[in-house]
N, C-alpha and C positions, 0 to 999 in steps of 0.2 A: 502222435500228431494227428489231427481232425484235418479234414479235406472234406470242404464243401462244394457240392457239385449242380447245378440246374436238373442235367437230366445224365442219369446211371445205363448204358446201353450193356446189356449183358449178352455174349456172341459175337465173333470175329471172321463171321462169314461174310456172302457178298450183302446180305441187306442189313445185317449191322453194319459194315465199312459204309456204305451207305446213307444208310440212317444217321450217321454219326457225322459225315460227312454235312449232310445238310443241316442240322443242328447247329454243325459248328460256324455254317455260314449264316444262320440265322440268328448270329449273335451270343447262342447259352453257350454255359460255360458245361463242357461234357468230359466223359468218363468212359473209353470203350472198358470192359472187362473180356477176358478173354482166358478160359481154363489151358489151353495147349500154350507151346510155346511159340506159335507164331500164328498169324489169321489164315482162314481154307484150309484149316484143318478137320474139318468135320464133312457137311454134305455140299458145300460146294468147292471142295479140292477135284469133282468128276463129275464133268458134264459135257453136254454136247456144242457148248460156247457160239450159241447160235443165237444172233438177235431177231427176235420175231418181230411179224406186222399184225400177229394177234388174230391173225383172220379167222381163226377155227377156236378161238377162245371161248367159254359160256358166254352167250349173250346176255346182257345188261347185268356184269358179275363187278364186283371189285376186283379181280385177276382180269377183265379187259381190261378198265381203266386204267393199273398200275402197268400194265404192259405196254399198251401204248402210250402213257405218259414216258414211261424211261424208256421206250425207244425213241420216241424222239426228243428228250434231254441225252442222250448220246451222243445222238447224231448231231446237237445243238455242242457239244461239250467236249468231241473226242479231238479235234483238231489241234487248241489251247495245251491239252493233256499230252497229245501224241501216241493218242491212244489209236492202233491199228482198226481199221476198218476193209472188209474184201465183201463186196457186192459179188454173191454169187447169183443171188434168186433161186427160186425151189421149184420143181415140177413135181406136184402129187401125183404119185403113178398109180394106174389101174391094171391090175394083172391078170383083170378076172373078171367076167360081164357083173358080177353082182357088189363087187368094187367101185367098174363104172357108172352103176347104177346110181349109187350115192352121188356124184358128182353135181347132182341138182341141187340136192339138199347144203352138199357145202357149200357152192356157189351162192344161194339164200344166205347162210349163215356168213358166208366173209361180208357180203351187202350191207345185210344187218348191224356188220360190226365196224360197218365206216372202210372196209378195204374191198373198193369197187374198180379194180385195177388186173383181178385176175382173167385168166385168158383160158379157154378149150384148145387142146390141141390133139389133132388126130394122131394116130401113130407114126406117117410121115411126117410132121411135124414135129414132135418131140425126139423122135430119132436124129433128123438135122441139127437143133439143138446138143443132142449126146450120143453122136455116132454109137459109142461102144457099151449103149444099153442090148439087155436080149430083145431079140424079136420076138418076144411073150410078150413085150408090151401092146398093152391095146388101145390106150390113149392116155392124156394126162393133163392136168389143171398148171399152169405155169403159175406161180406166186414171183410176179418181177423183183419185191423190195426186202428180200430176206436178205441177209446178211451171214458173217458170221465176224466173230471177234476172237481176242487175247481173251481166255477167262480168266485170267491171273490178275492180268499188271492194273484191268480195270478197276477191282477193287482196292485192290494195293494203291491205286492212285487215290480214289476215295478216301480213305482213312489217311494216304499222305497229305493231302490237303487240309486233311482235318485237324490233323499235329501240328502241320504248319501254321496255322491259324489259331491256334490254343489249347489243342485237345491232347489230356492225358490218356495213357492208356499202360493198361495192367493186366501183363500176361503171367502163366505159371500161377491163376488166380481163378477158384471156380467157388461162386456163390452158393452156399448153402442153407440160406434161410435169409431171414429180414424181419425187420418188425416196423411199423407205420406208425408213427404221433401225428395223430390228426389234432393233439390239441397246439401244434405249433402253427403257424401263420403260415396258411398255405399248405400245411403237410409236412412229414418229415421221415425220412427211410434211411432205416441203417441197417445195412446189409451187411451179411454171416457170408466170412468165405473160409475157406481152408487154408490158409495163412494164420488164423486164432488171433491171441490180441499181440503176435509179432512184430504185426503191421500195419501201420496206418486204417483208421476205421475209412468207411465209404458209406459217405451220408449225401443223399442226392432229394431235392423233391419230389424227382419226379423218373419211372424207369421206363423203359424200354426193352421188352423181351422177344430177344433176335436168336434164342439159345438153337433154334433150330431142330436138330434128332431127340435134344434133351429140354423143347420146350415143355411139353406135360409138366415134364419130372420136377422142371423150377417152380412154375406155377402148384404145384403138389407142396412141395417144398418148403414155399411161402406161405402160400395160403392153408394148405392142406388137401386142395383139389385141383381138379381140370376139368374144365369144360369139352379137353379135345382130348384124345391121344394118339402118340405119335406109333403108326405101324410102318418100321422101316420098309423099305422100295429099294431093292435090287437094281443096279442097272449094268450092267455087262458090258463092253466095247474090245473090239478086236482094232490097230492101229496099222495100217498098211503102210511100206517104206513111202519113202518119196517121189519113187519113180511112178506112183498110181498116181499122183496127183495130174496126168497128159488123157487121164482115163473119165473124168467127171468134173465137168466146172460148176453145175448148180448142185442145192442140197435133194438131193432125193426125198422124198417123205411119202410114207405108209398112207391108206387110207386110216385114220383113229378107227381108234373103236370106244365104246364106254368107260373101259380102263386103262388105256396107257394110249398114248400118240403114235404106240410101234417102233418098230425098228428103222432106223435112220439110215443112210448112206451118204457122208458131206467131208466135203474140204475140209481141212484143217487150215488157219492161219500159219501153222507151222509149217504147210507145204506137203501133209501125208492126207491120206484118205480114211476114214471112220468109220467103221459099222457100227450100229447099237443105237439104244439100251436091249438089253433084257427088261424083263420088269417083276420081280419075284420077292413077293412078301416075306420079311424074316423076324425072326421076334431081336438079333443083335444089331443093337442099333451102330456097333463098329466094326464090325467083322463083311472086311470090303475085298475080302476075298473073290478068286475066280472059279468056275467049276468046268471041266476040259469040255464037257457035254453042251453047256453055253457057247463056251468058246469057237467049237466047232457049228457047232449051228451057226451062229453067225459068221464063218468061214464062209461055208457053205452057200445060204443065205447074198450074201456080198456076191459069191462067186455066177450063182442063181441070176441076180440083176447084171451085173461086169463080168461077162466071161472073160475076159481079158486078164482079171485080176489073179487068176491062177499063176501066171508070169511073176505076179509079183509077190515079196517076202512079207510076212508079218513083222512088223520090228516090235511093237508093244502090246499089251493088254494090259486092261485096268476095271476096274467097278468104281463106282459111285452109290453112295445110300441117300435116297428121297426120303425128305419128312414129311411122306403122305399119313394120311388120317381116316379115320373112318368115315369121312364125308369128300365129297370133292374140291371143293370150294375151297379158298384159304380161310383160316379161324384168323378173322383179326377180331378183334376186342380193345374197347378203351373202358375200364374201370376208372370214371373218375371220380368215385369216391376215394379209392384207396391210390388215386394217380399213377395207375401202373397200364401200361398199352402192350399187348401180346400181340405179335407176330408170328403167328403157327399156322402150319399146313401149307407153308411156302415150297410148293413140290417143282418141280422141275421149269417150269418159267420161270425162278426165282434172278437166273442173271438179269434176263428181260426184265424181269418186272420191279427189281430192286429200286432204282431211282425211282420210279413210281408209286413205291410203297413207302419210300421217305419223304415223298409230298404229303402225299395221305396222312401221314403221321405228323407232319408239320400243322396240316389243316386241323386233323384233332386237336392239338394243343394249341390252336386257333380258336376252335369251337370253346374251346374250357376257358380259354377267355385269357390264356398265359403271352405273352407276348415277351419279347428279347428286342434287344437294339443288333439287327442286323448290318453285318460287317459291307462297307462301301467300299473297299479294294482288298478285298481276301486275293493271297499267296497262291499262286496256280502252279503248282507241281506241271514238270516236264519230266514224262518217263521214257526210260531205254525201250528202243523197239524189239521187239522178237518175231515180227512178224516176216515171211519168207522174202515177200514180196516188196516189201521197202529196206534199204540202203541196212543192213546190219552192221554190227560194231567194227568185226571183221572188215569190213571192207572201208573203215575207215582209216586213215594216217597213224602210225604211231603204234601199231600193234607188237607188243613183247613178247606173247606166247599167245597159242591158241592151246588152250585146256580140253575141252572136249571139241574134236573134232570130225563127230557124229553131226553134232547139234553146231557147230563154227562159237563154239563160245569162247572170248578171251579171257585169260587172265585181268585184266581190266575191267571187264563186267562183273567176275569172280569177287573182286576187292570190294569195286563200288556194291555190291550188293550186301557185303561183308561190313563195311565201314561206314554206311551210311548211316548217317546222324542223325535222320526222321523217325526211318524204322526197318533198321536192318534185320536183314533175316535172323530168324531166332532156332533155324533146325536145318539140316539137307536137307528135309522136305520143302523146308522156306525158301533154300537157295535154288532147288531145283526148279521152282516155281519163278522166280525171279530172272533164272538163265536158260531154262533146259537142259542145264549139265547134267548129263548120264540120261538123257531120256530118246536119245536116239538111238542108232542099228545094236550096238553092243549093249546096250542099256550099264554105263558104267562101268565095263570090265577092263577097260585100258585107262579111262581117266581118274578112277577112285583113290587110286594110291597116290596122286597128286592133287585131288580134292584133300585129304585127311590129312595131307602137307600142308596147305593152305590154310586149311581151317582150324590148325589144331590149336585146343582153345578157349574157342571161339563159341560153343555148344555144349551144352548140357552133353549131350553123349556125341560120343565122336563117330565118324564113319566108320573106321576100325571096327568101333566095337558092336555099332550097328551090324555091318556084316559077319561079324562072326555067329552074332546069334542068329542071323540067316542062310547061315554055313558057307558063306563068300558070296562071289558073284558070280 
């Protein structure tokens, strides 16, 4: 059976979900692909879930533009959604006269970039702000309109609106090649996945390439080349318990430097406190491993700004891989000869700047002249909250079990996330993502053996057997 599609989105990260998302409210009829078995599965399953105001972005870049377009289509859209939103704001700290000395130059450059709202503040002034910084501090830049978000449920609602409104999607499915008839009307692409001819062909006019870690590789793939390539980006985070969250109310931020934005210290929506990234180039574009030497430096680090934080337990650590490149800048690209649009070098403003990058890619296929009959009352998903700070499931009526009770997750969210008829989770990693079950104090050691009750099943590989080739919990 043939399935014909407007536009083919290959990648099930936040700017596919995205991308797909607006597509489908602009009427085509779309296609996400996706190789894992469930979406954030790749480099945006680890991030620092922070929404910018762009202020330190390149000046007059396509990563400002898309940055501040999807912050404020967020903030235009998170309500509808029930998508969490915690206004902490950021003070960029100076630890060191030649840190503060830059302060002029960023100040120019957030001006420059449309965000003329930031403030100087002495050392007595930022300390009142965050009593339980060190007195190393020497002064610091308040940024009021930072935010931070769910990095999860955002895109998850993305792509659920997009199902909701028409959109297929095809996971357990990685593209391997394509070929283009341009002598069909308008163009015409059939795309090579590793399924063979088992399954349904996927013939689309028009793609979208959101693969992310493995953009090079598709564009190589298809075409035979790349214009970009991808050099994986390390990014390291130590998760402090809950009780640090009485310890920092805004997001801490590093002076940048020309390679990475530095080390972070911020809230979590979840109600714990963050250290990281790291930032260390590796040639395994999946290998999200931790190394104790990182770990520890940002112990340490954390400890260095919050003396306070010695008091409190580490509950998790994680890594995240950037699809950075050999240039700074994101590589977008519209081929409209061969009607194919790459989305590469989407590095770490990628949650930021996702809706902004699905405008952009709307406009492109503006510019070429393609046009859809956009939908006049599209379906607006309403998603579960997880954030600390507003009413969780838990403390609603009717609760039957709580399942993990690190994280207060119930049985009832378990199911819903399990049964859901849009786009239920497709792995523990999916469901983890959907509930935070097992990602709290014990990380999974008391609630696994009733997660693997519930789900049995339900997943390609089961928790069971997941852990054992982990050698338990």
């Amino acid at each position: 059976m043939t399935k014909m599609y407007d536009i083919a989105i290959i990648g099930g990260g936040v700017v596919g979900c995205a991308v797909t998302r607006r597509m489908a409210l602009a009427g085509a009829k779309v296609v996400l692909i996706e190789k894992s078995t469930d979406i954030l599965a790749g480099a945006s399953k680890g991030n620092s879930a922070i929404l910018h105001t762009a202020f330190d972005a390149p000046e007059n870049s396509l990563e400002l533009q898309c940055m501040q377009a999807g912050y404020a289509e967020y903030l235009d859209i998170h309500k509808s959604m029930n998508l969490p939103l915690l206004k902490t704001g950021a003070l960029l700290a100076a630890w060191s006269p030649e840190e503060q000395a830059k302060f002029e130059g960023i100040m120019a450059k957030a001006t420059n970039n449309g965000v003329d709202d930031l403030k100087l503040l002495t050392t007595a002034q930022a300390l009142k702000k965050e009593p339980n910084l060190s007195n190393k501090l020497l002064a610091a830049i308040e940024v009021p309109r930072e935010y931070v978000i769910d990095p999860w449920s955002a895109p998850l609602a993305y792509l659920t609106q997009a199902v909701e409104n028409g959109t297929d999607t095809l996971f357990n499915t990685e593209v391997t090649g394509g070929s283009f008839d341009d002598s069909q009307q308008d163009g015409l692409w059939l795309l090579e996945t590793n399924k063979g001819a088992t399954r349904e062909s996927i013939r689309a006019k028009h793609i979208v390439n959101c693969a992310g870690l493995y953009g090079d590789l598709l564009n190589k793939n298809v075409f035979g080349e790349s214009d970009f390539e991808i050099r994986p980006r390390k990014g390291e985070f130590v998760v402090f318990d809950k009780a640090a969250s009485k310890l920092l109310k805004n997001i801490l931020l590093p002076i940048p430097t020309e390679i990475t934005k530095g080390i972070v210290i911020f809230p979590t929506i979840f109600g714990n406190i963050a250290v990281g990234p790291t930032a260390d180039e590796q040639e395994g574009r999946a290998d999200a491993s931790v190394a104790k030497e990182n770990l520890e430096m940002l112990y340490a680090f954390g400890l260095d700004k919050i003396p306070a934080l010695k008091l409190v337990p580490v509950t998790a650590t994680y890594a995240g891989i950037r699809p950075a490149t050999e240039k700074k800048h994101y590589r977008v690209k519209h081929d409209v000869k061969n009607n194919w649009i790459t989305l590469g070098g989407i590095r770490s403003t990628g949650l930021t700047g996702s809706l902004g990058l699905a405008q952009h890619v709307e406009s492109l296929f503006k510019k070429q002249g393609v046009q859809f009959n956009k939908l006049t009352s599209p379906q607006i998903p309403v998603m579960p909250n997880l954030a600390e700070h507003i009413e969780r499931d838990w403390q609603k009526p009717g609760v039957e079990e709580i399942i993990c009770h690190c994280e207060m997750v119930t049985k009832r969210e378990i199911n819903k996330a399990l049964d859901d008829s849009t786009l239920p989770a497709g792995s523990i990693e999916g469901l983890k993502r959907r509930t935070r079950a097992t990602m709290g104090r014990c990380q999974g050691f008391y609630c696994s053996a009733r997660l693997a009750e519930l789900t049995e099943g339900k997943f390609e590989e089961s928790i069971a057997i997941k852990n054992n080739k982990k050698g338990g919990n």
